[in-house]
C-alpha positions in Angstrom: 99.6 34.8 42.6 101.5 34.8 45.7 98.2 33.8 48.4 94.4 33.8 48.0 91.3 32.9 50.2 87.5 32.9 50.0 84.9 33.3 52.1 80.9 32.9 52.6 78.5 35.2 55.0 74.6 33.5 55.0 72.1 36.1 55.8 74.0 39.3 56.7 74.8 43.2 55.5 78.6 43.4 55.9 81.0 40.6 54.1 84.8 40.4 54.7 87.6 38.3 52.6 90.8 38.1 54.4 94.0 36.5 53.1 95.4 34.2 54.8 98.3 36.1 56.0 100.0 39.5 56.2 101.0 41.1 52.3 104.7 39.8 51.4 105.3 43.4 49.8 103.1 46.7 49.9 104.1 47.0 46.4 102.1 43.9 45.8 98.6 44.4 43.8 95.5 42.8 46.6 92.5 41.9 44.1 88.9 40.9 45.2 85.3 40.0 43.8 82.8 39.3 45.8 79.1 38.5 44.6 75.4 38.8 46.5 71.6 38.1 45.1 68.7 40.0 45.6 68.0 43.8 44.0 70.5 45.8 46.6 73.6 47.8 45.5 76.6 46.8 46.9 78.9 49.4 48.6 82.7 48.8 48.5 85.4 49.1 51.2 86.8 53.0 51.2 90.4 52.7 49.1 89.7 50.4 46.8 89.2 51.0 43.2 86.0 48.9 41.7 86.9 47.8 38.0 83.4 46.9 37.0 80.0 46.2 38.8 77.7 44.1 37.1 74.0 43.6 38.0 71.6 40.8 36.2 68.7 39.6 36.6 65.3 41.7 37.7 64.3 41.6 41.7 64.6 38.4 43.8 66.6 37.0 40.8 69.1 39.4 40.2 73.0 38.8 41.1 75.5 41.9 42.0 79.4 41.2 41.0 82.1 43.7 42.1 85.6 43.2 41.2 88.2 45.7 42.9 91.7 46.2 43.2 94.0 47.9 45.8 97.9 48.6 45.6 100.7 50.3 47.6 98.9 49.3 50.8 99.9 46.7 53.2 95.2 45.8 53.7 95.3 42.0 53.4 91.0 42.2 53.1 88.0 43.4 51.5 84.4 44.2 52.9 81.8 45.2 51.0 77.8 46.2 52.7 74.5 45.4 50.9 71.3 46.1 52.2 70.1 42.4 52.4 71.5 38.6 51.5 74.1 36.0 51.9 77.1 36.9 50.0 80.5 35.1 48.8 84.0 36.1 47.6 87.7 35.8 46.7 90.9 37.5 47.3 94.2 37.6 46.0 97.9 38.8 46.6 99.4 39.0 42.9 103.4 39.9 42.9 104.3 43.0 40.5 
């Protein structure tokens, strides 16, 4: 893993994890997973490819997980949209 970062939004729609700095190669795989509460879908950034989405829990209880990948790209962060809730996440540069 080359750089990473995380990131916390209280109370809004829209979340963004940014790395830290620009990629060190476009050829470089960016990887993210970001996680929210409440009974919402998440929506993920356009170009990114969502490896698995997993929902538990039933109403105020439940927890949405993403966990996306992006390569040949020089995007250095993620967003993801939910209809409601605080959400949290990480990213990642990994070197191929």
């Amino acid at each position: 893993m080359l750089q990473s970062a995380d990131n916390y939004s209280d109370g809004t729609t829209t979340f963004t994890v940014t790395l830290p700095a620009a990629l060190s190669s476009s050829a470089n795989l960016v990887v993210a997973a970001c996680t929210h509460g409440n009974s919402d879908e998440a929506t993920a950034e356009d170009g990114w490819t969502q490896l698995s989405h997993i929902t538990t829990g039933d109403s105020w209880d439940r927890i949405n997980a993403t966990f996306n990948y992006k390569s040949g790209t020089s995007d250095n962060s993620y967003s993801e949209a939910w209809g409601y809730n605080s959400g949290s996440g990480v990213i990642a540069e990994i070197e191929i």
